[in-house]
C-alpha positions as a printed NumPy array, in Angstrom:
array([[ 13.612,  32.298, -13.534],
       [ 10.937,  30.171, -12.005],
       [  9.599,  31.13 ,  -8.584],
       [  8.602,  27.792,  -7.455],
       [ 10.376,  25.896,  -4.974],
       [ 10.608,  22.219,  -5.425],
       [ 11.079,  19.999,  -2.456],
       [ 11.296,  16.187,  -1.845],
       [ 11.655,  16.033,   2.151],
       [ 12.698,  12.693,   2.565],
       [ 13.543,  10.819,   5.688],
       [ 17.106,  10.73 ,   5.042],
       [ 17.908,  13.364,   2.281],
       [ 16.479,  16.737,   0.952],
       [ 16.131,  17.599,  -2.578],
       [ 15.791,  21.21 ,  -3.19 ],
       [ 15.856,  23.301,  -5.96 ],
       [ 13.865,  25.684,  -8.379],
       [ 11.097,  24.462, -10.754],
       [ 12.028,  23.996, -14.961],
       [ 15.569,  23.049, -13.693],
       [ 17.398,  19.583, -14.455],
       [ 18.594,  18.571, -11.485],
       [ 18.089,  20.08 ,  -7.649],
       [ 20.282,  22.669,  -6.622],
       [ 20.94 ,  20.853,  -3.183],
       [ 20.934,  17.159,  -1.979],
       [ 21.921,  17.247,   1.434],
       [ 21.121,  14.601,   4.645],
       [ 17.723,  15.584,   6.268],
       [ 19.147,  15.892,   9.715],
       [ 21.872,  17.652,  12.379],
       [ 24.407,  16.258,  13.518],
       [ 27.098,  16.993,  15.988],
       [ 31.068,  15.448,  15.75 ],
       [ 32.172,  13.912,  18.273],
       [ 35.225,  16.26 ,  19.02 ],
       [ 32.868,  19.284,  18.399],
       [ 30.007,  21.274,  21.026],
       [ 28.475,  22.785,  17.16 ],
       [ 25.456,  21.588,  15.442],
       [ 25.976,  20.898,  12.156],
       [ 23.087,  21.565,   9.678],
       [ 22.175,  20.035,   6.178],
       [ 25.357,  20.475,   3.929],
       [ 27.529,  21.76 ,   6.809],
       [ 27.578,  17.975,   7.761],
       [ 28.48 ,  17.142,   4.139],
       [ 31.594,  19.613,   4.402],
       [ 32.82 ,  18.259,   7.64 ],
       [ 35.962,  15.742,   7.129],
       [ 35.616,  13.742,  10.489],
       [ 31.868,  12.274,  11.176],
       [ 33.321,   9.648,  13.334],
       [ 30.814,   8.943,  16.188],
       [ 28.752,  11.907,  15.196],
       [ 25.395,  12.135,  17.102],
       [ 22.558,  12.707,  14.906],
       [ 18.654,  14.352,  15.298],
       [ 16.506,  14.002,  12.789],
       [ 13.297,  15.833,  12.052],
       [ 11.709,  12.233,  10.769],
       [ 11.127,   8.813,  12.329],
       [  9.951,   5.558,  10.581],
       [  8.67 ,   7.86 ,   7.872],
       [  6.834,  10.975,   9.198],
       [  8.22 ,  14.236,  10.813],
       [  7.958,  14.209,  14.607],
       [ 10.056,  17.394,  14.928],
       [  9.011,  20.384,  13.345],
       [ 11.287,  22.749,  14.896],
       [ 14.37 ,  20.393,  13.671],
       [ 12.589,  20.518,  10.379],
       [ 12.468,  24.42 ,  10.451],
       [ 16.11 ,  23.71 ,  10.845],
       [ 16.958,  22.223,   8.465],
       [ 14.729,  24.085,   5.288],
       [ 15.727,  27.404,   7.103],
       [ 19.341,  26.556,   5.584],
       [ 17.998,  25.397,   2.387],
       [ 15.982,  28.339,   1.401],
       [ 17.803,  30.977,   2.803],
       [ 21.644,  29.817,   2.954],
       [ 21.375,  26.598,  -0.402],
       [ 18.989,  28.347,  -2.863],
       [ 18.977,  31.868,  -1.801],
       [ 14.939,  32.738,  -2.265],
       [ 13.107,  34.672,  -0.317],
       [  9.615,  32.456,   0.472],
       [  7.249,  35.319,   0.638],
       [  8.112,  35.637,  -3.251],
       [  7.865,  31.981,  -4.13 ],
       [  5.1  ,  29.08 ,  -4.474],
       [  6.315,  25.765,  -2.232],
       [  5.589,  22.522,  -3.937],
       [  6.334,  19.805,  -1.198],
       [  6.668,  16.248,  -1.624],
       [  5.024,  14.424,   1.55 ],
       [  4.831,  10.512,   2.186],
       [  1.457,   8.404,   1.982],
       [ -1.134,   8.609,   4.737],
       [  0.437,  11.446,   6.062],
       [ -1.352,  11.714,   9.502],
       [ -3.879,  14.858,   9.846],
       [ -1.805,  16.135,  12.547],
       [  1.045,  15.701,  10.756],
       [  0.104,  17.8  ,   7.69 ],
       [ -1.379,  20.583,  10.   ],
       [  2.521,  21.007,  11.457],
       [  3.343,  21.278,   7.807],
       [  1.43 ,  24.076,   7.004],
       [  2.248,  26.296,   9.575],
       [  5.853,  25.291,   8.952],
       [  5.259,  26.922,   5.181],
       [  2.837,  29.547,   5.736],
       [  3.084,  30.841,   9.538],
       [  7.15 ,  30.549,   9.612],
       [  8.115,  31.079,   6.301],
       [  5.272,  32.669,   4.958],
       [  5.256,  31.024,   1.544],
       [  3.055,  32.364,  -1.189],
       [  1.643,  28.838,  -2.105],
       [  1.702,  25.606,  -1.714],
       [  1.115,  22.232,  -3.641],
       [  1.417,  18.981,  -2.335],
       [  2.508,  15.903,  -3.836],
       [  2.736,  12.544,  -3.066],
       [  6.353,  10.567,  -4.927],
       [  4.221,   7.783,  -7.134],
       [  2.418,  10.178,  -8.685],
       [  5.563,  12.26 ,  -9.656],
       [  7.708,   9.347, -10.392],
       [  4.597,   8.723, -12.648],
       [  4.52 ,  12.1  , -14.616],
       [  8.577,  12.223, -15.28 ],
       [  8.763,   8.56 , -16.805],
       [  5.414,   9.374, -18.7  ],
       [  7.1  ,  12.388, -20.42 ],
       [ 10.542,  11.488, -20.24 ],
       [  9.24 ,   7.957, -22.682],
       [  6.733,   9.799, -24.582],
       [  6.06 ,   6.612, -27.076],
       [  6.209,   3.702, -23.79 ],
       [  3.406,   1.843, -22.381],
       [  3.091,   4.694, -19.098],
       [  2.61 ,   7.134, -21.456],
       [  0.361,   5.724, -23.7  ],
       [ -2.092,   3.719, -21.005],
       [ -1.228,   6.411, -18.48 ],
       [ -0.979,   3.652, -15.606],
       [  1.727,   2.521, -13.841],
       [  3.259,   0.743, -10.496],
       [  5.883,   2.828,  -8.784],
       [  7.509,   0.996,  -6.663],
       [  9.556,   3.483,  -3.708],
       [ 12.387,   2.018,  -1.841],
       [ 13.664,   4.708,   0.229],
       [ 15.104,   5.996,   3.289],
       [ 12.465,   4.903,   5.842],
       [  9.617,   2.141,   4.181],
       [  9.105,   0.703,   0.858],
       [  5.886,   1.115,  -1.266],
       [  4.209,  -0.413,  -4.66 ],
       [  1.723,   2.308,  -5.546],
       [ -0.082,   1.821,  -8.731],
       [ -0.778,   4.833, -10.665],
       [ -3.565,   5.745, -12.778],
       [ -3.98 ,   9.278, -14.99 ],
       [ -1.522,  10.791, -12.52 ],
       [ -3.404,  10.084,  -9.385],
       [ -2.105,   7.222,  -6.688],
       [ -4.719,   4.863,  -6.222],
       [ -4.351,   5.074,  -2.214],
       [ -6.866,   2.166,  -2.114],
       [ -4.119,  -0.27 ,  -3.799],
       [ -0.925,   1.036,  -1.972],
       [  0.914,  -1.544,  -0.302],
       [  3.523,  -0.714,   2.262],
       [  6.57 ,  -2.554,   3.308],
       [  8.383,  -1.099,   6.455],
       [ 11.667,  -1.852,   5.395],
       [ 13.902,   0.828,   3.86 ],
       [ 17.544,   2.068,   3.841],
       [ 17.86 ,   3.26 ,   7.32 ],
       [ 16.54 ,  -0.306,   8.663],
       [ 19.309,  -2.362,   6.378],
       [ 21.714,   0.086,   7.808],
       [ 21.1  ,  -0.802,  11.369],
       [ 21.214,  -4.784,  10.357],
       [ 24.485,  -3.851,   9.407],
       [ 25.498,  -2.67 ,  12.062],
       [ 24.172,  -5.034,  13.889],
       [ 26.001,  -7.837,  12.4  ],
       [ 29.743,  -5.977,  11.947],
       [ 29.447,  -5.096,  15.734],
       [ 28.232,  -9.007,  16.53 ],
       [ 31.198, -10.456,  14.301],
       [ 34.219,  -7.928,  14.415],
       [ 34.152,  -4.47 ,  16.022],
       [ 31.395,  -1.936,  17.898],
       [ 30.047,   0.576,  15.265],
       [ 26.855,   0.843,  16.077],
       [ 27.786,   5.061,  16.516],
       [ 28.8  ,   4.831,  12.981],
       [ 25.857,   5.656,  11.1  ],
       [ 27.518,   7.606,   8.075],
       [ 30.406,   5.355,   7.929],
       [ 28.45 ,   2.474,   7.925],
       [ 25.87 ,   3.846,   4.761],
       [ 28.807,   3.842,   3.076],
       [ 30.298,   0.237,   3.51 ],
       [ 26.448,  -0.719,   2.523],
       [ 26.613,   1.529,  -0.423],
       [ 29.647,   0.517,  -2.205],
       [ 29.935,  -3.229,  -1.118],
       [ 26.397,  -4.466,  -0.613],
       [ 24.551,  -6.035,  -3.679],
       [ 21.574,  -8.342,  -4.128],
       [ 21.508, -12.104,  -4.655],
       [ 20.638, -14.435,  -7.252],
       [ 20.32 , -17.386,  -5.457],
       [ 21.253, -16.925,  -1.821],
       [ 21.783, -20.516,  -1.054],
       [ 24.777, -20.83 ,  -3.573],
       [ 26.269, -17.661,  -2.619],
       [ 25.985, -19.147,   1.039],
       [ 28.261, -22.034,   0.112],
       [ 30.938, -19.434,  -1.778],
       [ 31.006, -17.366,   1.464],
       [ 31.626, -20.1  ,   3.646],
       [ 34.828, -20.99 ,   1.927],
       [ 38.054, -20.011,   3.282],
       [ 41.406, -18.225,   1.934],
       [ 40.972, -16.669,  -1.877],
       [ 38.094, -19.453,  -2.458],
       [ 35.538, -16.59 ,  -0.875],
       [ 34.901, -14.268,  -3.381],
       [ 32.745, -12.504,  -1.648],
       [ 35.133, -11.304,   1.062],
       [ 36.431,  -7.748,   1.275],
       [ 37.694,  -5.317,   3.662],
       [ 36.576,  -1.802,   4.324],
       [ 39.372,   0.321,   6.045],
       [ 38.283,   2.151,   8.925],
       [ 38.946,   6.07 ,   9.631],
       [ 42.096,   6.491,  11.985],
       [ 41.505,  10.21 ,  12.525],
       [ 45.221,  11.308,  11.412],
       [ 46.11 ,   9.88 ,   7.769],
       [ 42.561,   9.154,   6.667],
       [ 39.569,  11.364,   8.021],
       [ 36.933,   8.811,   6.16 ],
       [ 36.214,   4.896,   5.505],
       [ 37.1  ,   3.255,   1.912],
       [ 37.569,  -0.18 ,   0.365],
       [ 40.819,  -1.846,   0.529],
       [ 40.258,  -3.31 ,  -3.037],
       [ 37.573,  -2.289,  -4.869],
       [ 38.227,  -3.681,  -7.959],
       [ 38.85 ,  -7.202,  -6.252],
       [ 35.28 ,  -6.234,  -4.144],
       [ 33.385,  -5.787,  -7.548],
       [ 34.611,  -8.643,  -9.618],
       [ 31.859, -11.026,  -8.209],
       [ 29.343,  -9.005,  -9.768],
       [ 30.875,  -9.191, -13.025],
       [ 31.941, -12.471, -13.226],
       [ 29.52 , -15.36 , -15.128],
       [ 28.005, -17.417, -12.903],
       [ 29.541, -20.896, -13.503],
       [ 33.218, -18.967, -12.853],
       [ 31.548, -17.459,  -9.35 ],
       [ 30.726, -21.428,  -8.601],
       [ 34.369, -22.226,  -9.205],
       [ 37.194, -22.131,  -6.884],
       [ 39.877, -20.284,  -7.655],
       [ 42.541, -23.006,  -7.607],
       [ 40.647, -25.108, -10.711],
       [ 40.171, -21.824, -12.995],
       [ 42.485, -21.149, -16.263],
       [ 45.324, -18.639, -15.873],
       [ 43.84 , -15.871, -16.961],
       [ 42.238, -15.495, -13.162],
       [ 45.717, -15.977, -11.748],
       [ 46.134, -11.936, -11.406],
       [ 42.777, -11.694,  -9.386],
       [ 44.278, -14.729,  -7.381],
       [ 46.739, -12.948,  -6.039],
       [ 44.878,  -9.888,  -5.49 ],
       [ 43.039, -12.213,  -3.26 ],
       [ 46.228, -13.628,  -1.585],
       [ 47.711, -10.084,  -1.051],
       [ 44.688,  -8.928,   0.825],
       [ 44.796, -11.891,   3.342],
       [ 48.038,  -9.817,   4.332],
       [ 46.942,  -8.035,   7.228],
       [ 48.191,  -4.249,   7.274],
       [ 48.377,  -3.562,  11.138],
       [ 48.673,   0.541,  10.643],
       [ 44.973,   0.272,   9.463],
       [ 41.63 ,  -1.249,  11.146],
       [ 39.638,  -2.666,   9.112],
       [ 36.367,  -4.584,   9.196],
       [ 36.319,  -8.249,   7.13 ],
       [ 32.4  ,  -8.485,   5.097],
       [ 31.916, -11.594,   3.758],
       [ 28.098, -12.642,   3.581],
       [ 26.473,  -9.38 ,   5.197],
       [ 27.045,  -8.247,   1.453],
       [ 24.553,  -9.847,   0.346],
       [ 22.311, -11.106,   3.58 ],
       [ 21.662,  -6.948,   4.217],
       [ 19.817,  -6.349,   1.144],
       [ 17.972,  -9.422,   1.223],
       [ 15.867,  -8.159,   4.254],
       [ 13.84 ,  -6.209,   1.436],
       [ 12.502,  -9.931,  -0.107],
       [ 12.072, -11.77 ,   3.366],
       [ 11.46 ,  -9.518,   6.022],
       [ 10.678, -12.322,   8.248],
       [ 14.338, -13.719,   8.411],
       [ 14.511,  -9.752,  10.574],
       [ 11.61 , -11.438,  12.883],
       [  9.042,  -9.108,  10.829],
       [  5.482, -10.159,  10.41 ],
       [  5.553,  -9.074,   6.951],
       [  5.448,  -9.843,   3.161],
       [  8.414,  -9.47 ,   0.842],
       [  8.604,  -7.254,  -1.93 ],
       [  7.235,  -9.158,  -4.287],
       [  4.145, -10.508,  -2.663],
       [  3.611,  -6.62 ,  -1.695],
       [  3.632,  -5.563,  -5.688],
       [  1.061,  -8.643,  -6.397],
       [ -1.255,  -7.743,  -3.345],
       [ -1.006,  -3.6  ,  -4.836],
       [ -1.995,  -5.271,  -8.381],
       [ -4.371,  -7.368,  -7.053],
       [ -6.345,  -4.328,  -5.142],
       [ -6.886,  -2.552,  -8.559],
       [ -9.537,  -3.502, -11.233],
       [ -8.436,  -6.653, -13.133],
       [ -8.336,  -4.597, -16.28 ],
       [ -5.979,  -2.692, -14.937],
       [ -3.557,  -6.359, -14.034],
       [ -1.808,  -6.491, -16.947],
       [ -0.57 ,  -3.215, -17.742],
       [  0.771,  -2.703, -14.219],
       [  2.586,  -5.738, -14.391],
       [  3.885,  -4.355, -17.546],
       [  5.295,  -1.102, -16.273],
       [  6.419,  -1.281, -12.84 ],
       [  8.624,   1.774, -12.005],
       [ 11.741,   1.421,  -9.435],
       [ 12.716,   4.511,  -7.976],
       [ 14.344,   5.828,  -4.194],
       [ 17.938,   5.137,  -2.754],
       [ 17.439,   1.005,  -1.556],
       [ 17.017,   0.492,  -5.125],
       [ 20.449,   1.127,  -6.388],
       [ 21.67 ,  -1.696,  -4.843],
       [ 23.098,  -4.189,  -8.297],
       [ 21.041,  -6.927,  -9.699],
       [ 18.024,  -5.305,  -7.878],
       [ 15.241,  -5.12 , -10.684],
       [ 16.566,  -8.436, -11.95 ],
       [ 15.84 , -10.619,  -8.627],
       [ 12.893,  -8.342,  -8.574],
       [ 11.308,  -9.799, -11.526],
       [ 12.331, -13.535, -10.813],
       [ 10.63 , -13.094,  -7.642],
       [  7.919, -12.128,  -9.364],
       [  8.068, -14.322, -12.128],
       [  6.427, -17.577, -10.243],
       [  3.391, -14.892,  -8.634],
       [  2.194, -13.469, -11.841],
       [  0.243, -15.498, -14.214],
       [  2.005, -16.886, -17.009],
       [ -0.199, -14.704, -19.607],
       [  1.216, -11.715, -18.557],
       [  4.183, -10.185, -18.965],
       [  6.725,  -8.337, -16.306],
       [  8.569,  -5.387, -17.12 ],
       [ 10.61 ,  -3.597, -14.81 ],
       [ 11.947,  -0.48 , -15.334],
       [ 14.624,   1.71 , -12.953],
       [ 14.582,   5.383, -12.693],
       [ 18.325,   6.815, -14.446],
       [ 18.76 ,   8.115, -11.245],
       [ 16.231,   6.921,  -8.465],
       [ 17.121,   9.401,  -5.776],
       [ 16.819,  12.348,  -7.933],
       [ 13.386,  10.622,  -9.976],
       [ 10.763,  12.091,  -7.498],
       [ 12.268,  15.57 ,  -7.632],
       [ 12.636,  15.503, -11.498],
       [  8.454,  15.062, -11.849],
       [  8.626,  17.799,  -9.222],
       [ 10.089,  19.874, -11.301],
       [  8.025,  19.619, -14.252],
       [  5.039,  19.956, -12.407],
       [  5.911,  23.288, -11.124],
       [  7.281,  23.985, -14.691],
       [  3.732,  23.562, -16.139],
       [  1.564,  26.555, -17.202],
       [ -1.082,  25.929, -14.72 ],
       [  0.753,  24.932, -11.421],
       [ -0.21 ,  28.088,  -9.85 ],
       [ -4.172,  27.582,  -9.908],
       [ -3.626,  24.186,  -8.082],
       [ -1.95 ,  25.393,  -5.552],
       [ -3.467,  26.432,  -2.386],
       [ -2.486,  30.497,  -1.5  ],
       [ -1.371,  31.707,   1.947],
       [ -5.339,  33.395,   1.789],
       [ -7.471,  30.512,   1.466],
       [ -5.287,  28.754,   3.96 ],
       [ -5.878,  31.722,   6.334],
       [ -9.657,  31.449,   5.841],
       [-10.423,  27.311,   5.408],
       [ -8.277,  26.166,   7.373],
       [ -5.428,  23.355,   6.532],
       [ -7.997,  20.099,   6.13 ],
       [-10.203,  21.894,   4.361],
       [ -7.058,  22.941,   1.699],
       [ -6.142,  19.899,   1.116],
       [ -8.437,  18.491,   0.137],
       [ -8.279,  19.845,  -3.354],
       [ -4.825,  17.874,  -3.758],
       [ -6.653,  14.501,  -3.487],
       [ -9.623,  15.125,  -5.793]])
């Protein structure tokens, strides 16, 4: 068994688990939090286990991407290593995933966190792009990443949102462009707008990542989909209901009627344009799905979406419609390509890499590339590629790092640490 701990510290989730392994043993929310009928801080996966979140008050270790709390940090990993994966640290190399321009103070916290309180053998840090980089390289052995050994990784995750081009394994920090946009902002626009239009859940943070997870999706052309949501009775495909938690027959949120909330993504895109009423029969069935769910069931609350489904997500391609002084996605990944040698312009273009949570949102990498389309000149191509599982992709090249033969002579030992100091040690990870 492999003594090398792999771990992906993200902003909103931890991925932990033991080098040469598939998948991480643990995948557990980055944070405590404390119910609202309960005095008892609940840590990591005890917040998982726990049947009523409603209200919860949460701490988390992280803010807008970088740890501001190591003690909540200590935390948190304490129950990971010792209560989640069961190793003892003084046995085991660390290899720790850590976000771009990590500030020097920052990284100094970090080391005494894993050599002063845990007292880790080694440690090796990584940055995601570059691991994203590795596991698609070796996981498509005969592909254009692992043949030109370049890529653009492009991380949507918990706090920001970055296209990092990659070259032979090494982010080219020069080129990185960063968006600061990611999963936890869209969450609070959601909140924002159910509070503004129906009821106050801006305490609801769990409740509400899940109405964003399983109804939100990404537009093909917004201004359409404006029109469809604008129409009333079963006309408006796009509305749905979520049911809220009542705290005696239902500890936790679902959709009324999923398959009815889903059928817009499925549907072809003159039948979407449509109204109900002038379709053939063989809608009538989903008709009166949408008739029935006009009924209103007064034992439940529930909360009515109609265009937030889409208008949430969309944040991520026009940032300023949130009042942010910022470029979309797409003008990010062109100003990233742009920053790196023009040799280099057409291969990136050719193997951009989606990984990290905001990216699972459907019809993502397709509006992706026809917002890219119009940027890119017309001699190259665009290829876009997402991760089989983008929250689990950065962990994965983790993984088979820490798997590889010599991973313990790039690591930096609890020794040299003692004697150079931290800047001085980490250095070796960036050259």
């Amino acid at each position: 068994m492999s003594n090398v701990v792999v771990l992906d510290n993200g902003g909103g989730l931890c991925k932990a688990g033991i080098g040469g392994d598939r998948n991480p043993t643990a995948v557990v929310p980055n944070c405590l939090g404390r119910p609202s009928a309960s005095k008892k801080w609940l840590v990591a996966d005890q917040l998982q286990a726990c049947e009523d979140l409603t209200s919860a008050t949460l701490r988390r270790p992280f803010d807008r991407g970088y740890l501001i709390n190591p003690d909540l940090q200590k935390e948190v990993w304490d129950r990971i290593f010792r209560s989640l994966l069961h190793v003892d640290p003084t046995a085991s190399s660390l290899l720790l995933v850590e976000p771009l321009f990590n500030l020097p103070s920052i990284q100094h916290a970090t080391d005494e966190l894993v050599f002063e309180d845990f007292g880790f053998r080694s440690l090796y840090i990584a940055d995601s792009p570059s691991l994203v980089h590795l596991y698609e390289a070796s996981h498509r052995p005969d592909g254009l990443i692992s043949k030109a050994q370049c890529s653009l990784v492009v991380d949507s995750g918990f706090s920001f949102t970055h296209a990092a081009p990659v070259l032979q394994n090494f982010t080219i920090n020069y080129a990185v462009k960063r968006l600061d946009l990611g999963g936890k902002a869209l969450t609070n626009y959601l909140k924002e707008l159910v509070s503004y239009r129906s009821i106050n859940v801006m305490d609801e943070t769990f409740l509400m990542d899940d109405v964003k997870e399983k109804l939100c999706f990404i537009s093909l052309d917004v201004p359409r989909d404006l029109q469809i949501a604008r129409r009333r009775g079963r006309d408006n495909l796009f509305r749905c209901s979520y049911v809220l938690p009542d705290g005696v027959t239902h500890m936790k949120g679902f959709v009324k009627d999923l398959d009815v909330a889903q059928r817009c993504l499925t549907m072809p895109d003159e039948d979407l344009s449509q109204p109900v009423e002038g379709r053939e029969d063989g809608h009538s069935e989903f008709a009166e799905k949408l008739e029935d769910r006009k009924r209103i069931d007064l034992t439940k609350t529930e909360v009515t979406l109609t265009n937030e489904r889409f208008l949430v997500p969309e944040m991520i391609f026009h940032p300023a419609d949130l009042g942010m002084n910022q470029a979309g996605l797409a003008e990010c990944i062109v100003r990233a390509v742009n920053s790196c040698h023009p040799h280099l312009h057409p291969v990136l273009y050719e193997s951009i890499i989606l990984t990290g949570g905001s990216t699972l949102f459907p019809r993502f990498a397709e509006r992706l590339e026809k917002e890219l389309r119009p940027l890119v000149p017309d001699n190259y191509q665009v290829k876009i590629t997402t991760q089989e599982d983008p929250i689990l992709g950065v962990w994965r090249g983790g993984s088979l790092l820490a798997s590889s033969p010599d991973f313990e002579e790039m690591c930096v030992t609890k020794s040299e640490y003692e004697e150079l100091g931290s800047a001085r040690c980490r250095r070796r990870f960036f050259h």
